[in-house]
NUTIZA-272250 format. One line per field, with one value per residue (C-alpha): residue in one letter; x, y, z. Coordinates in steps of 0.5 Angstrom, whole numbers, always signed. Each point is the difference from the previous one (the first is absolute). Last residue first. Example, Ala and Ser with C-alpha at 12.3 -4.5 7.8 and 13.67 -1.06 7.14 Angstrom:
! residues 2
dose = c(S, A)
u = c(+27, -2)
v = c(-2, -7)
w = c(+14, +2)
This chain:
! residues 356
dose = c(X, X, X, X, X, X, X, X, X, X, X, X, X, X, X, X, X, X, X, X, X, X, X, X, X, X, X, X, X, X, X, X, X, X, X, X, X, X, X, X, X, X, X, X, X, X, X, X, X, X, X, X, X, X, X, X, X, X, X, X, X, X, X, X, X, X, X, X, X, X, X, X, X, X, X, X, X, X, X, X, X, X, X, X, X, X, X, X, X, X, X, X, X, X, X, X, X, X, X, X, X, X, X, X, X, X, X, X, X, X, X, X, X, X, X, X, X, X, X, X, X, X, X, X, X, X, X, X, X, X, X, X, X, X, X, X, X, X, X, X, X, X, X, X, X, X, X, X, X, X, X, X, X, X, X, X, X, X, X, X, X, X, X, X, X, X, X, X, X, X, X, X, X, X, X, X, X, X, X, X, X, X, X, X, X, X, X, X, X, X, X, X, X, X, X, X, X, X, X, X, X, X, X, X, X, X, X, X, X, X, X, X, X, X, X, X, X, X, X, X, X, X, X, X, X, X, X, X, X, X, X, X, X, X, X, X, X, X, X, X, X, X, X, X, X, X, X, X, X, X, X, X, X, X, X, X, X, X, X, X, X, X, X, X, X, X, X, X, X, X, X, X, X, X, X, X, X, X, X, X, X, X, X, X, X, X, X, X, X, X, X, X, X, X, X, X, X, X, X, X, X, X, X, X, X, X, X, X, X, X, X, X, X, X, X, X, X, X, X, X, X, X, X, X, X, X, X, X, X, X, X, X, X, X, X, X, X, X, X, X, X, X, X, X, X, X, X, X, X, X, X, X, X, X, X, X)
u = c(-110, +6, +3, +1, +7, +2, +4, -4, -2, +2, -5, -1, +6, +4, -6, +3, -1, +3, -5, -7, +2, +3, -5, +1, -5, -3, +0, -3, -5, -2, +0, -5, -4, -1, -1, -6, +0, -2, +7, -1, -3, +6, +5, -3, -2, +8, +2, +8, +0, -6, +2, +7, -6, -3, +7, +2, -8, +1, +7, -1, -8, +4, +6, -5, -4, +5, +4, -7, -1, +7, +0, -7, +2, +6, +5, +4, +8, +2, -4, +0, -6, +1, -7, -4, -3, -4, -2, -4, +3, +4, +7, -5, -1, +4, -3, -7, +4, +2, -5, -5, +5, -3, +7, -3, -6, +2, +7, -5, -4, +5, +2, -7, +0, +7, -4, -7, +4, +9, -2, -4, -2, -2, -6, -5, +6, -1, -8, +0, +5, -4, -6, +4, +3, -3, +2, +6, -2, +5, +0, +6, -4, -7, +2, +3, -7, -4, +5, +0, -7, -1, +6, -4, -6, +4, +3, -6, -2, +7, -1, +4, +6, +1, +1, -5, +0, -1, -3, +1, -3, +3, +7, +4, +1, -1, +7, +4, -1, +2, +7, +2, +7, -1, +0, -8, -2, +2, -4, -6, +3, -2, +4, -3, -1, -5, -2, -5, +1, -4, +3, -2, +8, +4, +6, +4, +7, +7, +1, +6, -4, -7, -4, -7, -6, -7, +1, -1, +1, +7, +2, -1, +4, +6, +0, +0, +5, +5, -3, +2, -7, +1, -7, -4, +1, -5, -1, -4, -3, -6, -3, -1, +7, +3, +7, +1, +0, +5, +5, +2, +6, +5, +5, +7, +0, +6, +4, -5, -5, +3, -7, -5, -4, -6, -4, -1, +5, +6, -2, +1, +6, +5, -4, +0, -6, -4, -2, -4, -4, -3, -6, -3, -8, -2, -7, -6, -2, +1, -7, +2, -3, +7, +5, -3, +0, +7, +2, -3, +4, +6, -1, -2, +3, +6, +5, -4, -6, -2, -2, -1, -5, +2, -7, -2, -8, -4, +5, +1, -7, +0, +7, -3, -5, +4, +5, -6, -2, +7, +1, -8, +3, -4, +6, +2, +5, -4, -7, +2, +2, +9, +3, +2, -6, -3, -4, -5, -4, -7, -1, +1, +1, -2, +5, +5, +5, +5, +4, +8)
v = c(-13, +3, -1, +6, +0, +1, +6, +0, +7, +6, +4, -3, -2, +6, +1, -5, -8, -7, +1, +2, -8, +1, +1, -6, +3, -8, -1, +7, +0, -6, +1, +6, -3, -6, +6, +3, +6, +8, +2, +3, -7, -3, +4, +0, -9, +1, +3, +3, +6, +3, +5, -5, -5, +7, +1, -6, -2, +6, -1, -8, +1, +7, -5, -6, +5, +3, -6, -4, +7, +0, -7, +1, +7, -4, +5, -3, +3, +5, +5, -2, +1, +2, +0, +6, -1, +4, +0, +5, +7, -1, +3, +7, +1, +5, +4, +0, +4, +6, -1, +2, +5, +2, -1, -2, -3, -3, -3, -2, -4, -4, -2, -1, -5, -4, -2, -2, -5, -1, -2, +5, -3, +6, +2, +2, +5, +3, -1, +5, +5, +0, +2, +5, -1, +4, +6, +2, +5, -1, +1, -6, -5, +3, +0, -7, -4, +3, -3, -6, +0, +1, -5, -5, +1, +0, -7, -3, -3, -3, -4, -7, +5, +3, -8, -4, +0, -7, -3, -6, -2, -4, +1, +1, -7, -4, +3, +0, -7, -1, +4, +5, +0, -8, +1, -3, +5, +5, -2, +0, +6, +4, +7, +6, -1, +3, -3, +1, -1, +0, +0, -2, +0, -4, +0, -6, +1, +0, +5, +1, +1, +2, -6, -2, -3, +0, -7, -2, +7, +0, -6, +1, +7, -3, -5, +6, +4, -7, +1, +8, +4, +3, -4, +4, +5, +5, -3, +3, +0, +1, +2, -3, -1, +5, +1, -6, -3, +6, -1, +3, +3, -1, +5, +1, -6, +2, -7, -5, -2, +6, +2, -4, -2, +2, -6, +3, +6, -4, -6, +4, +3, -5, -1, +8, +4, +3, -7, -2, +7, -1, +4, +0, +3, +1, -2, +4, -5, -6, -3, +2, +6, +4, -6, -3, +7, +1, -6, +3, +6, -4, -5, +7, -3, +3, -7, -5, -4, -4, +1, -6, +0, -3, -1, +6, +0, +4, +4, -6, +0, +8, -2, -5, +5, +5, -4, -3, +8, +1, -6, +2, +7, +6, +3, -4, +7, +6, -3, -1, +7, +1, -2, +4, +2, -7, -5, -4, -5, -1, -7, -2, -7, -3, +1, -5, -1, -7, +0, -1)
w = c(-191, +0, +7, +6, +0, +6, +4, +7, +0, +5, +4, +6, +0, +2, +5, +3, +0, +3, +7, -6, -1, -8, -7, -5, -4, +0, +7, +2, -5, +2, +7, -3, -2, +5, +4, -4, -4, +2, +1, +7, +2, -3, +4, +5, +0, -2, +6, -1, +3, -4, -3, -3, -2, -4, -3, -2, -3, -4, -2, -3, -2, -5, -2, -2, -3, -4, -3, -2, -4, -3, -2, -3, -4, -3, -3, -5, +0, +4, +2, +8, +4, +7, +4, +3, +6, +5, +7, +3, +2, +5, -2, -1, +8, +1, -7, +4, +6, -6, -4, +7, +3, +6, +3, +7, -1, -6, +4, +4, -5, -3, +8, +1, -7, +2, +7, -3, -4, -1, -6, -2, -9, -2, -4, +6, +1, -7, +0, +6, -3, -7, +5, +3, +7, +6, +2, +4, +5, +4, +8, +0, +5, -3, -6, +1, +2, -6, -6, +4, +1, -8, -2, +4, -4, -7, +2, +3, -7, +0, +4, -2, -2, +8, +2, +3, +7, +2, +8, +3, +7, +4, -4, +5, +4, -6, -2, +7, -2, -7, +2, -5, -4, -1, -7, -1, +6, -4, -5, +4, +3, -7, +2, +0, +9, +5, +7, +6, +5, +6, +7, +7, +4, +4, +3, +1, +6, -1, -3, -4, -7, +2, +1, -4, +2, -5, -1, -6, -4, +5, -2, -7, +1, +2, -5, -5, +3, -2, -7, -1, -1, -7, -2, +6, -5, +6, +7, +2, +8, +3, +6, +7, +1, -6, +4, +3, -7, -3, +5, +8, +1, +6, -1, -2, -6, -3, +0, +2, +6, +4, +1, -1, -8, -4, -4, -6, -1, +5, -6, -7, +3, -3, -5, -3, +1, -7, -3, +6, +1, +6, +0, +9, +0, +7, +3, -2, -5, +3, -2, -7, -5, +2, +0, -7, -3, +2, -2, -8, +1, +1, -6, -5, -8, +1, +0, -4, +5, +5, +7, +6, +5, +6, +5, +3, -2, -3, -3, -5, -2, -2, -4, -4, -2, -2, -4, -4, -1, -2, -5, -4, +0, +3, +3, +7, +3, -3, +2, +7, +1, +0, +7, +5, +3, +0, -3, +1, -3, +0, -3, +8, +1, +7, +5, +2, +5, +0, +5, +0)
Protein backbone atom coordinates (compact mmCIF):
# COMPACT_ATOMS: atom_id res chain seq x y z
CA UNK A 1 0.00 0.00 0.00
CA UNK A 2 1.39 3.33 -0.47
CA UNK A 3 2.32 5.46 2.21
CA UNK A 4 0.59 9.14 2.04
CA UNK A 5 1.59 11.75 4.35
CA UNK A 6 0.74 15.56 5.01
CA UNK A 7 2.34 17.83 7.11
CA UNK A 8 1.11 17.45 10.63
CA UNK A 9 -1.74 19.65 11.65
CA UNK A 10 -2.11 20.92 15.40
CA UNK A 11 -5.30 22.06 14.43
CA UNK A 12 -7.57 19.09 14.54
CA UNK A 13 -11.00 18.67 13.36
CA UNK A 14 -13.87 17.34 14.67
CA UNK A 15 -17.15 16.47 13.33
CA UNK A 16 -20.90 17.03 13.83
CA UNK A 17 -21.35 13.89 15.46
CA UNK A 18 -18.81 14.10 17.85
CA UNK A 19 -18.43 16.37 20.98
CA UNK A 20 -16.00 19.98 20.48
CA UNK A 21 -12.46 19.10 20.93
CA UNK A 22 -11.95 20.79 24.11
CA UNK A 23 -14.68 18.04 25.65
CA UNK A 24 -12.85 15.03 24.33
CA UNK A 25 -8.89 15.93 25.01
CA UNK A 26 -9.54 17.71 28.54
CA UNK A 27 -6.97 19.67 29.87
CA UNK A 28 -4.69 16.78 31.35
CA UNK A 29 -1.18 16.50 30.92
CA UNK A 30 -2.24 12.47 29.34
CA UNK A 31 -4.87 13.89 26.92
CA UNK A 32 -2.99 16.87 25.68
CA UNK A 33 0.07 13.61 25.10
CA UNK A 34 -3.08 11.65 23.13
CA UNK A 35 -3.63 14.96 21.24
CA UNK A 36 -0.51 15.31 19.87
CA UNK A 37 0.16 11.79 18.77
CA UNK A 38 -3.10 11.54 17.28
CA UNK A 39 -2.32 14.90 14.91
CA UNK A 40 1.07 13.02 13.74
CA UNK A 41 -0.47 9.79 13.35
CA UNK A 42 -3.31 11.69 10.94
CA UNK A 43 -0.75 12.89 8.83
CA UNK A 44 -0.12 9.98 7.41
CA UNK A 45 -1.96 6.10 6.95
CA UNK A 46 0.41 4.04 8.38
CA UNK A 47 -1.42 1.44 11.13
CA UNK A 48 -2.09 3.10 14.42
CA UNK A 49 -2.89 1.04 17.18
CA UNK A 50 -5.08 2.39 20.14
CA UNK A 51 -4.92 1.28 23.81
CA UNK A 52 -6.75 1.61 26.75
CA UNK A 53 -9.86 0.26 29.30
CA UNK A 54 -13.31 -0.51 27.81
CA UNK A 55 -15.19 3.20 27.86
CA UNK A 56 -12.07 5.38 27.67
CA UNK A 57 -13.26 6.93 23.98
CA UNK A 58 -11.08 4.44 21.36
CA UNK A 59 -13.94 4.69 18.57
CA UNK A 60 -13.93 8.57 18.72
CA UNK A 61 -10.29 8.78 18.84
CA UNK A 62 -10.15 6.52 15.12
CA UNK A 63 -12.50 8.67 14.10
CA UNK A 64 -10.55 11.64 14.69
CA UNK A 65 -7.65 9.88 12.95
CA UNK A 66 -9.84 8.91 9.88
CA UNK A 67 -11.44 12.41 9.45
CA UNK A 68 -8.14 14.70 9.84
CA UNK A 69 -6.05 11.89 7.32
CA UNK A 70 -5.47 11.93 3.75
CA UNK A 71 -8.12 9.58 3.40
CA UNK A 72 -10.55 11.61 5.18
CA UNK A 73 -13.49 11.65 2.76
CA UNK A 74 -13.27 7.86 2.03
CA UNK A 75 -15.52 5.58 4.04
CA UNK A 76 -14.94 4.59 7.67
CA UNK A 77 -15.77 0.68 8.13
CA UNK A 78 -16.07 -0.66 12.33
CA UNK A 79 -15.66 -4.02 12.56
CA UNK A 80 -16.47 -4.97 15.94
CA UNK A 81 -14.25 -8.41 16.64
CA UNK A 82 -15.55 -9.49 19.69
CA UNK A 83 -19.16 -8.92 18.47
CA UNK A 84 -19.13 -11.59 15.43
CA UNK A 85 -18.67 -15.12 15.76
CA UNK A 86 -15.49 -16.83 14.35
CA UNK A 87 -17.24 -18.73 12.01
CA UNK A 88 -18.47 -15.66 10.25
CA UNK A 89 -15.20 -13.30 11.28
CA UNK A 90 -13.72 -13.96 7.74
CA UNK A 91 -16.89 -13.82 5.27
CA UNK A 92 -17.32 -9.87 7.18
CA UNK A 93 -13.45 -9.34 6.43
CA UNK A 94 -12.95 -10.58 3.37
CA UNK A 95 -16.41 -11.27 1.63
CA UNK A 96 -17.50 -14.48 0.16
CA UNK A 97 -19.49 -16.25 -3.31
CA UNK A 98 -22.64 -17.18 -3.79
CA UNK A 99 -23.07 -20.83 -2.53
CA UNK A 100 -19.74 -20.97 -1.16
CA UNK A 101 -21.08 -22.22 2.33
CA UNK A 102 -24.58 -23.19 3.66
CA UNK A 103 -26.65 -19.85 3.82
CA UNK A 104 -24.65 -17.83 1.56
CA UNK A 105 -27.48 -16.67 -1.04
CA UNK A 106 -25.87 -14.08 -2.63
CA UNK A 107 -22.45 -12.66 -3.38
CA UNK A 108 -21.07 -10.26 -0.68
CA UNK A 109 -18.53 -8.21 -0.63
CA UNK A 110 -16.52 -7.78 2.88
CA UNK A 111 -15.56 -5.01 5.10
CA UNK A 112 -11.78 -4.53 3.51
CA UNK A 113 -13.43 -3.94 0.19
CA UNK A 114 -15.82 -1.76 1.71
CA UNK A 115 -13.35 0.73 3.23
CA UNK A 116 -11.05 1.00 -0.05
CA UNK A 117 -9.77 4.30 0.03
CA UNK A 118 -10.71 4.92 3.67
CA UNK A 119 -10.03 3.29 6.81
CA UNK A 120 -11.01 0.15 8.29
CA UNK A 121 -11.46 -0.32 12.78
CA UNK A 122 -10.75 -3.25 13.84
CA UNK A 123 -12.19 -2.67 17.15
CA UNK A 124 -10.66 -5.50 20.20
CA UNK A 125 -8.41 -6.68 17.92
CA UNK A 126 -7.07 -8.93 20.71
CA UNK A 127 -10.60 -11.04 20.53
CA UNK A 128 -9.60 -11.82 16.95
CA UNK A 129 -9.33 -15.68 16.59
CA UNK A 130 -5.51 -17.05 15.64
CA UNK A 131 -6.32 -18.45 12.18
CA UNK A 132 -8.27 -15.09 11.29
CA UNK A 133 -4.90 -13.47 12.32
CA UNK A 134 -2.72 -15.26 9.86
CA UNK A 135 -5.12 -14.01 7.20
CA UNK A 136 -5.11 -10.68 8.30
CA UNK A 137 -1.03 -10.63 8.27
CA UNK A 138 -1.05 -11.43 4.91
CA UNK A 139 -3.69 -9.11 3.66
CA UNK A 140 -1.53 -6.10 5.77
CA UNK A 141 1.57 -7.32 3.64
CA UNK A 142 0.23 -7.44 0.55
CA UNK A 143 -3.14 -5.66 0.32
CA UNK A 144 -4.62 -8.79 -1.52
CA UNK A 145 -7.30 -10.76 -0.23
CA UNK A 146 -10.09 -13.44 -1.90
CA UNK A 147 -13.84 -13.81 -0.95
CA UNK A 148 -14.18 -17.37 0.56
CA UNK A 149 -15.10 -19.47 -2.51
CA UNK A 150 -13.40 -17.22 -4.93
CA UNK A 151 -10.98 -18.09 -7.03
CA UNK A 152 -9.53 -14.90 -7.61
CA UNK A 153 -7.50 -12.06 -5.21
CA UNK A 154 -8.98 -8.91 -4.88
CA UNK A 155 -7.20 -6.01 -3.76
CA UNK A 156 -8.15 -2.85 -1.88
CA UNK A 157 -6.19 0.61 -0.14
CA UNK A 158 -6.96 0.51 3.58
CA UNK A 159 -5.96 2.21 6.52
CA UNK A 160 -6.25 0.49 9.69
CA UNK A 161 -6.44 1.31 12.54
CA UNK A 162 -7.00 -0.90 15.68
CA UNK A 163 -7.99 -0.82 19.18
CA UNK A 164 -7.68 -3.40 21.86
CA UNK A 165 -8.04 -3.47 26.32
CA UNK A 166 -5.85 -5.99 26.31
CA UNK A 167 -2.07 -5.92 27.09
CA UNK A 168 -0.97 -7.93 23.56
CA UNK A 169 2.55 -7.84 24.98
CA UNK A 170 1.60 -10.42 27.30
CA UNK A 171 -0.70 -11.79 24.88
CA UNK A 172 1.87 -12.57 22.80
CA UNK A 173 3.93 -14.40 25.62
CA UNK A 174 0.93 -16.93 25.73
CA UNK A 175 0.80 -17.31 21.91
CA UNK A 176 -2.86 -15.98 21.87
CA UNK A 177 -1.62 -13.31 19.80
CA UNK A 178 0.87 -13.51 16.87
CA UNK A 179 4.13 -11.64 17.25
CA UNK A 180 4.04 -10.54 13.44
CA UNK A 181 0.55 -9.46 12.98
CA UNK A 182 1.52 -7.22 16.25
CA UNK A 183 4.56 -5.30 14.59
CA UNK A 184 2.01 -4.80 11.85
CA UNK A 185 -0.35 -2.83 13.94
CA UNK A 186 1.28 -1.05 16.34
CA UNK A 187 2.79 1.66 13.65
CA UNK A 188 2.18 4.38 15.75
CA UNK A 189 0.59 3.48 19.39
CA UNK A 190 -1.48 5.67 21.27
CA UNK A 191 -2.91 5.08 25.20
CA UNK A 192 -6.08 6.24 26.48
CA UNK A 193 -5.89 6.90 30.26
CA UNK A 194 -8.58 5.87 32.15
CA UNK A 195 -11.60 8.25 33.31
CA UNK A 196 -9.73 8.08 37.16
CA UNK A 197 -6.42 9.42 35.45
CA UNK A 198 -8.36 12.56 34.47
CA UNK A 199 -10.28 13.20 36.74
CA UNK A 200 -10.00 17.26 36.50
CA UNK A 201 -12.11 16.48 33.09
CA UNK A 202 -14.87 15.06 35.08
CA UNK A 203 -16.96 18.14 35.85
CA UNK A 204 -16.37 19.46 32.04
CA UNK A 205 -17.43 16.26 30.55
CA UNK A 206 -20.44 15.99 33.10
CA UNK A 207 -21.44 19.73 31.98
CA UNK A 208 -21.61 18.63 28.07
CA UNK A 209 -23.33 15.79 28.81
CA UNK A 210 -25.75 17.41 30.95
CA UNK A 211 -26.20 19.74 27.51
CA UNK A 212 -25.99 17.37 24.72
CA UNK A 213 -29.15 15.22 26.47
CA UNK A 214 -31.46 18.03 26.97
CA UNK A 215 -31.29 18.78 23.66
CA UNK A 216 -32.00 14.90 22.59
CA UNK A 217 -34.65 14.60 25.26
CA UNK A 218 -36.37 18.44 25.17
CA UNK A 219 -35.45 18.69 29.18
CA UNK A 220 -34.29 21.12 31.22
CA UNK A 221 -32.41 19.28 33.64
CA UNK A 222 -30.07 21.65 35.31
CA UNK A 223 -26.51 21.14 35.89
CA UNK A 224 -25.18 18.96 38.83
CA UNK A 225 -24.42 21.12 42.28
CA UNK A 226 -21.22 21.64 43.43
CA UNK A 227 -21.57 18.93 45.80
CA UNK A 228 -22.86 16.92 42.97
CA UNK A 229 -19.66 17.52 40.90
CA UNK A 230 -17.08 16.78 43.64
CA UNK A 231 -19.35 13.24 44.32
CA UNK A 232 -18.58 12.17 40.51
CA UNK A 233 -15.04 13.34 40.54
CA UNK A 234 -14.83 11.01 43.65
CA UNK A 235 -15.74 8.04 42.06
CA UNK A 236 -13.82 5.51 40.88
CA UNK A 237 -15.81 4.90 36.88
CA UNK A 238 -14.70 1.75 36.01
CA UNK A 239 -16.32 1.49 33.23
CA UNK A 240 -14.73 5.23 32.08
CA UNK A 241 -16.24 8.23 29.92
CA UNK A 242 -19.06 5.78 29.13
CA UNK A 243 -20.43 4.49 33.01
CA UNK A 244 -20.52 8.64 33.52
CA UNK A 245 -22.67 9.63 30.34
CA UNK A 246 -25.14 6.63 31.14
CA UNK A 247 -25.14 8.31 35.12
CA UNK A 248 -25.83 11.60 33.35
CA UNK A 249 -28.45 10.43 30.98
CA UNK A 250 -30.29 8.68 33.75
CA UNK A 251 -29.97 12.42 35.20
CA UNK A 252 -31.35 14.07 32.36
CA UNK A 253 -33.85 11.95 32.06
CA UNK A 254 -35.40 11.51 35.85
CA UNK A 255 -33.92 14.90 36.91
CA UNK A 256 -33.32 13.60 40.19
CA UNK A 257 -29.92 14.41 41.39
CA UNK A 258 -29.57 12.31 44.91
CA UNK A 259 -31.59 9.77 43.07
CA UNK A 260 -28.78 9.32 40.15
CA UNK A 261 -25.80 10.12 42.42
CA UNK A 262 -27.16 7.20 44.99
CA UNK A 263 -26.52 4.78 41.62
CA UNK A 264 -23.29 5.37 41.86
CA UNK A 265 -22.34 5.17 45.77
CA UNK A 266 -20.58 1.32 45.08
CA UNK A 267 -18.12 3.44 43.65
CA UNK A 268 -17.02 5.63 46.22
CA UNK A 269 -13.02 5.64 46.61
CA UNK A 270 -11.82 2.78 48.25
CA UNK A 271 -12.02 2.06 51.99
CA UNK A 272 -10.64 -0.66 54.53
CA UNK A 273 -11.61 -1.39 57.56
CA UNK A 274 -9.59 -4.44 59.00
CA UNK A 275 -11.06 -7.39 61.49
CA UNK A 276 -9.73 -6.96 64.84
CA UNK A 277 -10.05 -9.64 67.07
CA UNK A 278 -10.71 -8.82 70.98
CA UNK A 279 -9.50 -11.71 72.17
CA UNK A 280 -6.29 -11.84 74.11
CA UNK A 281 -3.37 -8.97 73.45
CA UNK A 282 -3.91 -7.09 70.59
CA UNK A 283 -0.58 -5.89 68.75
CA UNK A 284 -1.41 -2.58 67.02
CA UNK A 285 1.75 -3.39 65.02
CA UNK A 286 0.65 -6.51 63.83
CA UNK A 287 -2.64 -4.94 62.71
CA UNK A 288 -1.27 -2.28 60.92
CA UNK A 289 1.39 -4.40 58.81
CA UNK A 290 -1.73 -6.73 58.31
CA UNK A 291 -4.02 -3.59 56.94
CA UNK A 292 -1.29 -2.37 54.74
CA UNK A 293 -0.53 -5.61 52.93
CA UNK A 294 -4.17 -6.37 52.70
CA UNK A 295 -5.44 -2.50 51.66
CA UNK A 296 -1.71 -2.67 48.48
CA UNK A 297 -2.99 -6.47 47.92
CA UNK A 298 -7.14 -5.17 46.86
CA UNK A 299 -5.93 -1.88 45.58
CA UNK A 300 -3.11 -3.13 42.93
CA UNK A 301 -5.90 -6.11 41.94
CA UNK A 302 -8.53 -3.68 41.19
CA UNK A 303 -6.40 -1.42 39.35
CA UNK A 304 -4.49 -4.41 37.53
CA UNK A 305 -7.95 -5.92 36.61
CA UNK A 306 -8.96 -1.86 35.21
CA UNK A 307 -6.00 -2.05 33.24
CA UNK A 308 -6.41 -5.53 31.55
CA UNK A 309 -3.52 -6.85 33.10
CA UNK A 310 -0.82 -4.18 31.67
CA UNK A 311 1.56 -3.91 34.61
CA UNK A 312 3.45 -0.68 32.92
CA UNK A 313 -0.57 0.77 33.28
CA UNK A 314 -1.08 -0.42 36.28
CA UNK A 315 1.99 1.04 37.54
CA UNK A 316 1.76 4.48 35.92
CA UNK A 317 -1.71 4.69 37.52
CA UNK A 318 -0.28 3.51 41.00
CA UNK A 319 2.34 6.52 40.59
CA UNK A 320 5.30 3.73 41.58
CA UNK A 321 7.98 2.27 39.53
CA UNK A 322 7.35 -1.34 37.61
CA UNK A 323 9.91 -2.89 39.65
CA UNK A 324 7.43 -1.84 42.65
CA UNK A 325 5.04 -3.12 41.53
CA UNK A 326 6.37 -6.54 40.36
CA UNK A 327 7.50 -6.62 43.65
CA UNK A 328 4.32 -5.90 45.26
CA UNK A 329 2.84 -8.67 42.85
CA UNK A 330 5.29 -11.19 43.99
CA UNK A 331 5.31 -10.78 47.59
CA UNK A 332 1.30 -10.41 48.01
CA UNK A 333 1.00 -13.34 46.06
CA UNK A 334 -1.49 -11.87 43.68
CA UNK A 335 -2.42 -14.29 40.48
CA UNK A 336 -1.86 -13.79 36.50
CA UNK A 337 -5.02 -11.22 35.68
CA UNK A 338 -6.00 -14.70 33.27
CA UNK A 339 -6.57 -16.63 36.80
CA UNK A 340 -8.58 -13.67 38.43
CA UNK A 341 -12.37 -12.57 38.82
CA UNK A 342 -13.66 -9.81 40.36
CA UNK A 343 -14.51 -12.26 43.23
CA UNK A 344 -10.75 -12.28 43.66
CA UNK A 345 -10.07 -8.88 43.11
CA UNK A 346 -11.56 -8.36 46.62
CA UNK A 347 -10.55 -11.43 48.40
CA UNK A 348 -7.36 -11.60 50.80
CA UNK A 349 -4.96 -14.38 50.94
CA UNK A 350 -5.16 -15.79 54.47
CA UNK A 351 -1.62 -15.09 56.00
CA UNK A 352 -0.19 -14.64 58.98
CA UNK A 353 1.45 -11.16 58.57
CA UNK A 354 4.64 -12.05 61.41
CA UNK A 355 5.15 -10.08 64.31
CA UNK A 356 8.13 -8.14 63.88
Amino acid sequence: MPTLTREPDSTIQSGPDMPPLDVIFGSTPAMQTVRAKLAQAAATNIPVLIRGASGTGKEIVAKLIHRNSPWGNGPFVKVNCPAIPGTLMESELFGHEKGSFTGAYNRKSGRFASADKGTLFLDEIGDLEANLQAKLLQVLQDGKFSRIGGEHEESAEVRVISATNHYLEEDMGTGAFRQDLYYRLDGISITLPSLAERREDIPHLAEYFVQHYNAAFSRRTPSFSPQGVKKLMDCQWHGNIRELENVIRRYVIFGQEDASLADIKHHDTLTYVPEISLEGDISLKQITRRAVRELEYKVISRVLLEHHGNRTMAAKALKISYRALMYKIRDSGIPRLRNISPKQAIAVPEEEVPDA
